[in-house]
Structure formats: C-alpha cells, structure tokens
GUKOL-501802 format. One record per residue (C-alpha): residue in one letter; y negated, z negated, x negated; residue number from 1. Coordinates in pm, whole numbers. Each point is the difference from the previous one (the first is absolute). Layout:
BEGIN
<atom rest="a" v="Y" w="Z" u="X" nr="NUM"/>
...
//
This chain:
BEGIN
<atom rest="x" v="3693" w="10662" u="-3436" nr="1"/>
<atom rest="x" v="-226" w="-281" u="87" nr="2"/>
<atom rest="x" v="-248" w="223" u="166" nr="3"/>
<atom rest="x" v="234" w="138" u="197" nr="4"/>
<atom rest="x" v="137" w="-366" u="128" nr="5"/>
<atom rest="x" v="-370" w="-130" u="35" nr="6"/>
<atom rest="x" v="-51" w="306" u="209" nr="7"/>
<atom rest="x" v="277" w="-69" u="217" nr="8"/>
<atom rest="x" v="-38" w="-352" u="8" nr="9"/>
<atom rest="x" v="-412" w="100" u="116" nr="10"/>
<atom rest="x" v="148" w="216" u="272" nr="11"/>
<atom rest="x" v="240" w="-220" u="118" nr="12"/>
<atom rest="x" v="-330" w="-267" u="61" nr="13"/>
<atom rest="x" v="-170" w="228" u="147" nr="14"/>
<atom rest="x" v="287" w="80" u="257" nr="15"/>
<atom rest="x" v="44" w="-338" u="77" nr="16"/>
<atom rest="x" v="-404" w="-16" u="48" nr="17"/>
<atom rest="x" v="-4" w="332" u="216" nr="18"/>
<atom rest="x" v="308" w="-159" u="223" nr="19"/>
<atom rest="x" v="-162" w="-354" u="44" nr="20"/>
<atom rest="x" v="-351" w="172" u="89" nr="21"/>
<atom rest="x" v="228" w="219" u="242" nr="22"/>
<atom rest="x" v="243" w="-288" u="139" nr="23"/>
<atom rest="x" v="-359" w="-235" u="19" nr="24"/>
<atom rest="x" v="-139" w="294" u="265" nr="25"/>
<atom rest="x" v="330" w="42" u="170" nr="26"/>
<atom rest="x" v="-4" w="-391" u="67" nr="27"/>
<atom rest="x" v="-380" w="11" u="96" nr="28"/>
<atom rest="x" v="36" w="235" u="212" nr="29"/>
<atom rest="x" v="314" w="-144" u="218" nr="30"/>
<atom rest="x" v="-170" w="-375" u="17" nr="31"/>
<atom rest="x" v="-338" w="205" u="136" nr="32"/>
<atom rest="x" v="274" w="179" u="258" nr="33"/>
<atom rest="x" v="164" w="-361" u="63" nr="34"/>
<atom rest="x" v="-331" w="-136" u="70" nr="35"/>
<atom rest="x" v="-127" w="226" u="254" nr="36"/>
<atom rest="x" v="320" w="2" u="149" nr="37"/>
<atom rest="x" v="19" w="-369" u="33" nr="38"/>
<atom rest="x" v="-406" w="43" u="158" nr="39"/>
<atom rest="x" v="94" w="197" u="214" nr="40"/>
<atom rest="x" v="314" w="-205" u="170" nr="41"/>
<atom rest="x" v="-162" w="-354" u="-42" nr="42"/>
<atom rest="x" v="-299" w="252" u="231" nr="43"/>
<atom rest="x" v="259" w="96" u="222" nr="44"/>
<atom rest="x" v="79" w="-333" u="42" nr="45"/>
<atom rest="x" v="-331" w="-95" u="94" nr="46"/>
<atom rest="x" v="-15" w="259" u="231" nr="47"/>
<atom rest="x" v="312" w="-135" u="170" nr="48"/>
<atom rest="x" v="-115" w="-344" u="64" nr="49"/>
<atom rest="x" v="-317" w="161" u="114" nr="50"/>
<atom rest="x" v="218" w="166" u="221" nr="51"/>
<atom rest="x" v="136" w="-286" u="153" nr="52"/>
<atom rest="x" v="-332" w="-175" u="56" nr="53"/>
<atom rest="x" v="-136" w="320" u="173" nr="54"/>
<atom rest="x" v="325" w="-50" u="224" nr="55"/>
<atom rest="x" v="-31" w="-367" u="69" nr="56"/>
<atom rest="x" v="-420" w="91" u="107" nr="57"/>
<atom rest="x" v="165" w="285" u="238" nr="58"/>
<atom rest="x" v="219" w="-256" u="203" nr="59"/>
<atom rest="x" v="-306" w="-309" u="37" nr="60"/>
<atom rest="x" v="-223" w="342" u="95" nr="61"/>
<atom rest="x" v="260" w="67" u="269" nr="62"/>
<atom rest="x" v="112" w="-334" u="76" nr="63"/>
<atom rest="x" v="-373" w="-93" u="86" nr="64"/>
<atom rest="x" v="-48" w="336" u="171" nr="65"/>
<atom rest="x" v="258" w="-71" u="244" nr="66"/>
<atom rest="x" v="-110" w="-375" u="75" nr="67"/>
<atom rest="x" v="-337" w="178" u="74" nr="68"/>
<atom rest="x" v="135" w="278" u="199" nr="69"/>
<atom rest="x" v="205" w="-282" u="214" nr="70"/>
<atom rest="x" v="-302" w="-247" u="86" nr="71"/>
<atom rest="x" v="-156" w="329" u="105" nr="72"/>
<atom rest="x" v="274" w="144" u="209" nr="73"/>
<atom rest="x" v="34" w="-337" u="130" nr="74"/>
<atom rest="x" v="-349" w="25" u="154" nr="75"/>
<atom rest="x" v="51" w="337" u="96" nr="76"/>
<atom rest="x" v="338" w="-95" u="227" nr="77"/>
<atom rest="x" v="-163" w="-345" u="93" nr="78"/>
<atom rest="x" v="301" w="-147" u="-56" nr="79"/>
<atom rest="x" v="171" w="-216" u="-289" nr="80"/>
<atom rest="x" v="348" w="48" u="-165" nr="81"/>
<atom rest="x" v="206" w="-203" u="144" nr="82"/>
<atom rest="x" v="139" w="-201" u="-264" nr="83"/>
<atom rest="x" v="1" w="-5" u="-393" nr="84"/>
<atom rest="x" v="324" w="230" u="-45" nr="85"/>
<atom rest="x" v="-202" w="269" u="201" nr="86"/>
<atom rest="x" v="-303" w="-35" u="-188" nr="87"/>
<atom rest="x" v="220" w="48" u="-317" nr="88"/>
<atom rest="x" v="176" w="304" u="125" nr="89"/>
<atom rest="x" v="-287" w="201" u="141" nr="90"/>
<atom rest="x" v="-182" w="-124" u="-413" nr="91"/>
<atom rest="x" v="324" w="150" u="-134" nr="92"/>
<atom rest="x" v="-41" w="334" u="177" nr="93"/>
<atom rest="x" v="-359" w="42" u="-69" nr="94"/>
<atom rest="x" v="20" w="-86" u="-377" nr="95"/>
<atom rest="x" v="290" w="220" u="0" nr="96"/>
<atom rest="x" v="-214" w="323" u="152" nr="97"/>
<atom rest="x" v="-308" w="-43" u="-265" nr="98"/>
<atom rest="x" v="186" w="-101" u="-306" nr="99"/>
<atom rest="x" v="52" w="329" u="-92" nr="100"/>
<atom rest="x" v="-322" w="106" u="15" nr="101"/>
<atom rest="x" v="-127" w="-243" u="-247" nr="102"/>
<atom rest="x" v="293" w="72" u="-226" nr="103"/>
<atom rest="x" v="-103" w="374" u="27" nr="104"/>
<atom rest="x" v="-293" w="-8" u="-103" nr="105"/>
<atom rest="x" v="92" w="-244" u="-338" nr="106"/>
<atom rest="x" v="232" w="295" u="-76" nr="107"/>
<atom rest="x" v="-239" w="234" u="69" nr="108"/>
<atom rest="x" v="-311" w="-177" u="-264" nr="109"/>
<atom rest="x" v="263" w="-21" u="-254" nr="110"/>
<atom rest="x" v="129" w="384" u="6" nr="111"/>
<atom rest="x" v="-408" w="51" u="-30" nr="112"/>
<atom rest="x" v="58" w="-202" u="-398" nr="113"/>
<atom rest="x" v="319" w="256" u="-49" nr="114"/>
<atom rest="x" v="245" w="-366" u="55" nr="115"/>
<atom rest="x" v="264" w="104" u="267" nr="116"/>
<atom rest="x" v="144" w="-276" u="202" nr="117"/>
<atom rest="x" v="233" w="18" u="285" nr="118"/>
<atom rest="x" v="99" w="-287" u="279" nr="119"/>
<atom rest="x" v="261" w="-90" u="207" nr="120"/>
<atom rest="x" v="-41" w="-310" u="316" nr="121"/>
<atom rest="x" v="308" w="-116" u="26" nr="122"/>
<atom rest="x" v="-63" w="-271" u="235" nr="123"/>
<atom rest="x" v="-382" w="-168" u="118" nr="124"/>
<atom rest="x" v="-36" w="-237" u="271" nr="125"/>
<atom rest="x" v="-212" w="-307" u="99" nr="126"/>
<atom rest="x" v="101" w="-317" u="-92" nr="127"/>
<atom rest="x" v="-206" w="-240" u="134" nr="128"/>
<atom rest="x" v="-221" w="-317" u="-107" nr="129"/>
<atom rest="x" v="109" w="-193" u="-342" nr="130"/>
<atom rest="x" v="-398" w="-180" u="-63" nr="131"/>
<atom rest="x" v="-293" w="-38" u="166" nr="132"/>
<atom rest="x" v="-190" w="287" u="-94" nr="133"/>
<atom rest="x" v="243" w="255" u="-62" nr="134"/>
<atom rest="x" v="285" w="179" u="202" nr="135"/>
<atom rest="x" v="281" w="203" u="-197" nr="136"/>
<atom rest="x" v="173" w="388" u="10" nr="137"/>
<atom rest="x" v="335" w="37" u="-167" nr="138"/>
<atom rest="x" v="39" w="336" u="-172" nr="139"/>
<atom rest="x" v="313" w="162" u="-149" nr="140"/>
<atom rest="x" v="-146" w="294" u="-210" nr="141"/>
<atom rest="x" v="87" w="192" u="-276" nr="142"/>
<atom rest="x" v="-291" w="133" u="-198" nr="143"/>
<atom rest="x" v="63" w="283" u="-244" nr="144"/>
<atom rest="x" v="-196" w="105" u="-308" nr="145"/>
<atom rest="x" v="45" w="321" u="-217" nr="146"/>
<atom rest="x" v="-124" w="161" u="-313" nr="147"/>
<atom rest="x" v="125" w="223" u="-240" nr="148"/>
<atom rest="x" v="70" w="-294" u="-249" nr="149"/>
<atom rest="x" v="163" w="-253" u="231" nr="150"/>
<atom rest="x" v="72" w="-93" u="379" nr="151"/>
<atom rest="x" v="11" w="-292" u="205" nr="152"/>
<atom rest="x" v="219" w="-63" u="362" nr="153"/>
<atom rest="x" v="-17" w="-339" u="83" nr="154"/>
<atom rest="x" v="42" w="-154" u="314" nr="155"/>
<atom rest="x" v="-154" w="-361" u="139" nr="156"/>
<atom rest="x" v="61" w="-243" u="275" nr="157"/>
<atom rest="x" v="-278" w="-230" u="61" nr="158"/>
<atom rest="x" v="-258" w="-162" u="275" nr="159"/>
<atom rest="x" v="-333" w="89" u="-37" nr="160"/>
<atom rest="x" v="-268" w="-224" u="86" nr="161"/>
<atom rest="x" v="-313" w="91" u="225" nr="162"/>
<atom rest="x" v="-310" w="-192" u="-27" nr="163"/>
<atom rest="x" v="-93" w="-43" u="407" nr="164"/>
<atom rest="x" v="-414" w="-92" u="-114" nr="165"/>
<atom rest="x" v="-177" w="279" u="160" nr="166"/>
<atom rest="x" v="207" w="99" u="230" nr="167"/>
<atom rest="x" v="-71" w="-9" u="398" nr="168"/>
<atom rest="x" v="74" w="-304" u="191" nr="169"/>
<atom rest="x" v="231" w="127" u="302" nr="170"/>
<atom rest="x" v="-66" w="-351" u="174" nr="171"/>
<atom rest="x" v="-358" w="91" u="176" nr="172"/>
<atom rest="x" v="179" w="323" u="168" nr="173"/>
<atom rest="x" v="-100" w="-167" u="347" nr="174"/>
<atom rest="x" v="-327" w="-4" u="-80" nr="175"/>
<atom rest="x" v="-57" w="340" u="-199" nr="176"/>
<atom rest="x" v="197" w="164" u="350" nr="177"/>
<atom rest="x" v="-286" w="-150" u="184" nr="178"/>
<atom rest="x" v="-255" w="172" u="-157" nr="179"/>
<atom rest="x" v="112" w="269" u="-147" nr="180"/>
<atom rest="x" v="-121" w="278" u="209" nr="181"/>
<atom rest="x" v="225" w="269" u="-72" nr="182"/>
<atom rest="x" v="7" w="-3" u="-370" nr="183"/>
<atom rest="x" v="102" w="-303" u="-207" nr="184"/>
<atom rest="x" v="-284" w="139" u="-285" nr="185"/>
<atom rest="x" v="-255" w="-122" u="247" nr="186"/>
<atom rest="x" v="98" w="-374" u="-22" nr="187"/>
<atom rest="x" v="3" w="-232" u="-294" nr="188"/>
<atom rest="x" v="279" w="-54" u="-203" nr="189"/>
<atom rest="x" v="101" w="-322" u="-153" nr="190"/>
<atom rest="x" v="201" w="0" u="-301" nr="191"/>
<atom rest="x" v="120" w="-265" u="-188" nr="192"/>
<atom rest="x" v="-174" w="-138" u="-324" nr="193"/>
<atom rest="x" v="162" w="-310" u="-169" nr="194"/>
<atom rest="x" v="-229" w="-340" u="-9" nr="195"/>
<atom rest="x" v="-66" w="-119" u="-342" nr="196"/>
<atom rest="x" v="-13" w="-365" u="115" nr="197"/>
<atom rest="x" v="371" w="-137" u="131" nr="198"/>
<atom rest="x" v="-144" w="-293" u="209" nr="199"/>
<atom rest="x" v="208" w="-243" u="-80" nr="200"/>
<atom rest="x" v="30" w="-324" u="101" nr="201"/>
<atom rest="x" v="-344" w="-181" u="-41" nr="202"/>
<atom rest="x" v="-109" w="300" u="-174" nr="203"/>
<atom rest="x" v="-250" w="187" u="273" nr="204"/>
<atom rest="x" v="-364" w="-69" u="45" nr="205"/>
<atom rest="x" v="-294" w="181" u="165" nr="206"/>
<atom rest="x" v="-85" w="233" u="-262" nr="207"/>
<atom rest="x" v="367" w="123" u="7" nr="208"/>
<atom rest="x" v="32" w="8" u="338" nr="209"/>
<atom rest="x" v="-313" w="226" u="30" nr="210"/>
<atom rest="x" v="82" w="234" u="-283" nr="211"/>
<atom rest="x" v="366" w="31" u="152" nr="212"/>
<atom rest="x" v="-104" w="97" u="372" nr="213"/>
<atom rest="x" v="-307" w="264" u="-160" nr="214"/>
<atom rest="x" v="216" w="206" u="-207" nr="215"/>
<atom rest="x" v="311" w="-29" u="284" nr="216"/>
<atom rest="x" v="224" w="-141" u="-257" nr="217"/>
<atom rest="x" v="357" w="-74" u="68" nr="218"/>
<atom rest="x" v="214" w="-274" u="-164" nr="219"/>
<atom rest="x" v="364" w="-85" u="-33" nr="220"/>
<atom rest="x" v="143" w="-305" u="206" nr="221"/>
<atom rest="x" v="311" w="-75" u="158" nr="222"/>
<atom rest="x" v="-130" w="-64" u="353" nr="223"/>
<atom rest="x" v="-80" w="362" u="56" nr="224"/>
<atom rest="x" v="190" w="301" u="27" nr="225"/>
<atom rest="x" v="47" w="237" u="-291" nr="226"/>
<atom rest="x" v="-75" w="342" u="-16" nr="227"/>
<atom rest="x" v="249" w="181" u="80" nr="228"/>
<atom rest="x" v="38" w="-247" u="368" nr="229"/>
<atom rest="x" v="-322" w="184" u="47" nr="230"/>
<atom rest="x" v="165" w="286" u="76" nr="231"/>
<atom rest="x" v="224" w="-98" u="280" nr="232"/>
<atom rest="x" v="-242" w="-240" u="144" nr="233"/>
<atom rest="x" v="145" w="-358" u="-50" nr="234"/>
<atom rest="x" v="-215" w="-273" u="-60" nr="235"/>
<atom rest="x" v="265" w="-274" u="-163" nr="236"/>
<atom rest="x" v="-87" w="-123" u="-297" nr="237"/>
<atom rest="x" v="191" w="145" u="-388" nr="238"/>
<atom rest="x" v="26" w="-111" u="-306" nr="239"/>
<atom rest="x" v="-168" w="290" u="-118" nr="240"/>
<atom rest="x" v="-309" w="-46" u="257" nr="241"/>
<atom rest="x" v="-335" w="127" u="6" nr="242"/>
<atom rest="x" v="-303" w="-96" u="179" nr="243"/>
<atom rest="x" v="-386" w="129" u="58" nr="244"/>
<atom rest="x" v="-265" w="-129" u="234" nr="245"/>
<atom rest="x" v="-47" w="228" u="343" nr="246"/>
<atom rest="x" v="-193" w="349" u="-109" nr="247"/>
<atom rest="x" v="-299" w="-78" u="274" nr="248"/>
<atom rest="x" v="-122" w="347" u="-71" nr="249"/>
<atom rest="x" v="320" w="45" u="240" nr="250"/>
<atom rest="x" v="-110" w="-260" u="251" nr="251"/>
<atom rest="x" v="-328" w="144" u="32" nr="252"/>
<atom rest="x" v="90" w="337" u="68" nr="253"/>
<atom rest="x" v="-18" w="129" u="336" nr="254"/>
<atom rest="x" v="232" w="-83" u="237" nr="255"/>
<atom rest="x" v="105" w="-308" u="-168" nr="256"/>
<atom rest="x" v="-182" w="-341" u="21" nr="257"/>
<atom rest="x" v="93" w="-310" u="-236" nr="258"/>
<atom rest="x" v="238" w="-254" u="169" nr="259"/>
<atom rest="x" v="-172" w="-331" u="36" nr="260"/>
<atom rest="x" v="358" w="-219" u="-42" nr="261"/>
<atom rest="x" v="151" w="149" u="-301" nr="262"/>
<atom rest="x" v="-12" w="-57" u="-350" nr="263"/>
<atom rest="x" v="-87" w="296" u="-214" nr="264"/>
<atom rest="x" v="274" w="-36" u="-229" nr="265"/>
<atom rest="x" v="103" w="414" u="70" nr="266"/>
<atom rest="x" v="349" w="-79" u="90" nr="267"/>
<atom rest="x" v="-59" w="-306" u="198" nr="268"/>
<atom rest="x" v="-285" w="197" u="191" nr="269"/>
<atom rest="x" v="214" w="357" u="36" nr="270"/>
<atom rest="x" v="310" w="-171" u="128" nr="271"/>
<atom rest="x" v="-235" w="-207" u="275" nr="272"/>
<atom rest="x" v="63" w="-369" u="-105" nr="273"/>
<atom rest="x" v="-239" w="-197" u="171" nr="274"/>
<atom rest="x" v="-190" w="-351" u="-46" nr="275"/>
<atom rest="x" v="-219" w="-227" u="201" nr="276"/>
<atom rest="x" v="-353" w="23" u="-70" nr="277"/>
<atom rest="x" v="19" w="-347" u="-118" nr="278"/>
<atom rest="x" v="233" w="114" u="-273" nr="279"/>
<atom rest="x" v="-189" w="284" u="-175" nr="280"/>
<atom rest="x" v="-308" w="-36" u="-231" nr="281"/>
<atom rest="x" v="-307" w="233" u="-42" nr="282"/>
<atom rest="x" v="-117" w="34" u="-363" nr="283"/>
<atom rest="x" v="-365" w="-97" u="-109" nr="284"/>
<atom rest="x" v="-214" w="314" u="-83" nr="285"/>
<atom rest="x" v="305" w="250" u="168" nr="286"/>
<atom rest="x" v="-8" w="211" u="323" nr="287"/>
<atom rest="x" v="61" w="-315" u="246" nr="288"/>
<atom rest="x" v="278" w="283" u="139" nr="289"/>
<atom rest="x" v="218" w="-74" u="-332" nr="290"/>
<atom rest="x" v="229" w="-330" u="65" nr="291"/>
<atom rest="x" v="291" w="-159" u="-175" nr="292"/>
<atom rest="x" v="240" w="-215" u="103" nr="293"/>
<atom rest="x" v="-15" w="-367" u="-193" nr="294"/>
<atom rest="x" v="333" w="104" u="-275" nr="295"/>
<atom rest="x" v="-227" w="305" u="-107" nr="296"/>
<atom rest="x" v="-272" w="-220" u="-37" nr="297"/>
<atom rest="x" v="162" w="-214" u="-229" nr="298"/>
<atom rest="x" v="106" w="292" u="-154" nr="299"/>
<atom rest="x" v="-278" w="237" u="-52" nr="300"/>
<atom rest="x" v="-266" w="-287" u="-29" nr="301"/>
<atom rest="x" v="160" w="-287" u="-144" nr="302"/>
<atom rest="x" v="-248" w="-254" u="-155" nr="303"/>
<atom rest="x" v="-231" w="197" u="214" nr="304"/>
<atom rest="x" v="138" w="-55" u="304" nr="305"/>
<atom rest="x" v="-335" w="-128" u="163" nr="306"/>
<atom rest="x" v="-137" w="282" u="39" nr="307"/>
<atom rest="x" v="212" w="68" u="285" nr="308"/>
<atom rest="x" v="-51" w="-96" u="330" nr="309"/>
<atom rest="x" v="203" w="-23" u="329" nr="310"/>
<atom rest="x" v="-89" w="224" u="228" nr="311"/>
<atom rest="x" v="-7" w="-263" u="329" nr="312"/>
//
C-alpha cells in the first residue's frame, strides 16, 4: 500500500514537472513571438517617420527647383513677373509639375527594401516669405505605409520651409540678358550664400568688409528687398531684406561697363539710383571702379571708415 501511494504521489511530481517544463516553453516561445512582433512595428514605425522626412526633402527639392527654373525663365523671356501674387502662382504650378517626380522615385527606393508605400497630394502650393532665409510650400498629403503586420494612412497639413542659400539671384537678369549669348550656361550665375557677419551697428570694419565683398556674401537688413521682391523686380525695402555688393564679374563683361554714379549696393545699382560723385567713396586697395555711397560706408566699414575716400 505505501508503495503504491509513493508511486503515485512520484508520478504525480513528475507530471507537474513535465507540465511546468512544457507551460515554461509555451511561455518562451510566445514572449520570443511578442518580441519580434513588437521589432518589427516599433521598425515600421521608423520607417514611417522616415517616410515623412523623405517627403518633406521632396517638396524643398521641388520648391528650390522651381525658384531656379523661374530666375531662369525670367532671363529667358527678359521680362519680370509682374507682381508677388504672379510670382507665387507660376512657383505653385511648377512645384506642382515636379513634385511627383521626387515622390516617385522615394516610392520607388523603398519597393527596392520590399517596404511598400503609397501617396496621395491633396493640395501643394506656394506660400510665400515667413523669414529671411527661407520661403514656405503648404502640402496636404496623405502618406500610406503597408506590411503584412500593420498599416499606416495618415494624412498632414503643414508649410514646409525652403532654405533660399544657394539658390540663383533673379535680380541681375538685366545683366545676365546682356551677355548671355544665346545660352544662359555661358554666363555666370550668382546665387545666394548667407554672410556670417550681420553688420550691425558699429560692428563692420575693413577686414569684414573685404571678406564680405570676396566671397559675394549677402546679409539680411531691412533697407533692401527680400528675396522673393527679386522676382518681380521691386527695389523697396522688407523686413525680410537681403543685400550683396554688385557681382563686377557682371560689370566687366562685355557689353556692360561699370556706372561711375552708383553705389554698388546690387539693388541700389540694378534699379539705377544715382549719386553725385561727391557722395560716393572708393575703397583703399579695391578696383577704384567699386564705390559706396557714405550709409554703406558706415555700414560695411565702420571704425574703418577711413579707408574710404570720396571720389571728387
């Protein structure tokens, strides 16, 4: 009798051994499942927002493709926009013809790593000027994401902003027109690149001054027009402002000649203000061609300032 109820009481030990061993695997095996699972979403999730930066790239690409296609095709026409509401609409059209291709091709090296993602524009236009140095595009766009372990559709309203540093500077198209020939690839092409010196009040001297007119920096001031004036030709000064010295590479190009009563401030000199000799200053040690009037002086050479002279 007590053999028999050790026995059973050894089996029954053993069973609950056996199940725990079995239950143990059964529970190792569904938190290794649960694991991979939750990998594999918190990658899909990565992939989204990767998604969504490859987007936002695709509409500053196209953004800035279009402002560079319009300072072109402004050359090509000789002939400006005619005001800021124009410039914006013709911006809106061309952004709205090469989006797609830049979206395309996003889709495209993404089906090449097996991740399918679909698009839909909704709505994409141009919005205009919110900062110095960068104009915006609204986008409505739903972005879609699939797998066979979870999906995303999820749709976003927001402005997108375009850095304009690099970009051509549609002010000089006088000039370029002049000398073109008849292909724009012949002539130089200034673009924009951002000053790292503000000149502020009391803050120029020579050696910034120099520096700033050699690498044909620009800098932000509100007596110039911004950026996107450029465009349509208007010369009044905006809060969001920009300003570079006269490219003379221009001005020495054949058929042009440097004007002897201007200041080469560029917008001052493209729009044709004029001084008296007596009120422009040649700069020591700089083509004697190169003159600014005395409020750039101050400016650009501050405690400096001797080192300009007048003219007469």
């Amino acid at each position: 009798m007590r053999k028999s109820v050790l026995f059973t009481i050894t089996m029954f030990i053993v069973a609950i051994f056996i199940i725990s061993i079995f239950l143990g695997m059964s529970y190792k095996d569904y938190y290794l499942e649960s694991k991979i699972e939750s990998i594999k979403v918190s990658r899909l999730n990565k992939i989204y927002d990767d998604y969504e930066r490859y987007v936002e790239l695709a509409v500053i690409t196209s953004t800035r493709e279009a402002l560079n296609n319009l300072s072109i095709e402004i050359v090509e026409k000789e002939s400006f926009p005619d005001n800021e509401e124009e410039v914006k609409k013709n911006l809106t059209e061309k952004i709205n013809k090469s989006i797609y291709k830049w979206l395309e091709s996003i889709k495209n090296t993404l089906k090449e790593q097996s991740i399918n993602v679909d698009y839909v524009v909704n709505d994409i236009y141009f919005t205009g000027q919110n900062d110095t140095w960068h104009v915006g595009t609204y986008i409505n766009i739903t972005l879609i994401l699939e797998s066979s372990i979870a999906s995303w559709n999820h749709s976003e309203q927001r402005i997108i902003e375009s850095p304009i540093e690099g970009l051509i500077d549609p002010l000089y198209t006088e000039y370029i027109k002049e000398i073109r020939g008849s292909s724009i690839s012949s002539t130089p092409i200034i673009t924009i690149k951002k000053s790292k010196y503000s000149f502020l009040e009391n803050s120029g001297n020579y050696t910034k001054f120099l520096e700033f007119r050699n690498n044909h920096w620009y800098r932000a001031t509100t007596r110039a027009p911004s950026f996107l004036q450029r465009f349509y030709n208007d010369s009044s000064n905006s809060t969001y402002g920009i300003e570079s010295f006269m490219n003379e590479s221009l001005l020495d190009f054949p058929p042009n000649t440097p004007a002897e009563n201007r200041s080469y401030i560029d917008y001052m000199y493209i729009s044709g203000i004029e001084y008296n000799l007596t009120d422009l200053y040649t700069i020591e040690d700089v083509n004697q061609t190169f003159r600014l009037d005395g409020d750039s002086v101050s400016i650009y050479l501050g405690i400096d300032a001797d080192k300009a002279q007048p003219v007469s």
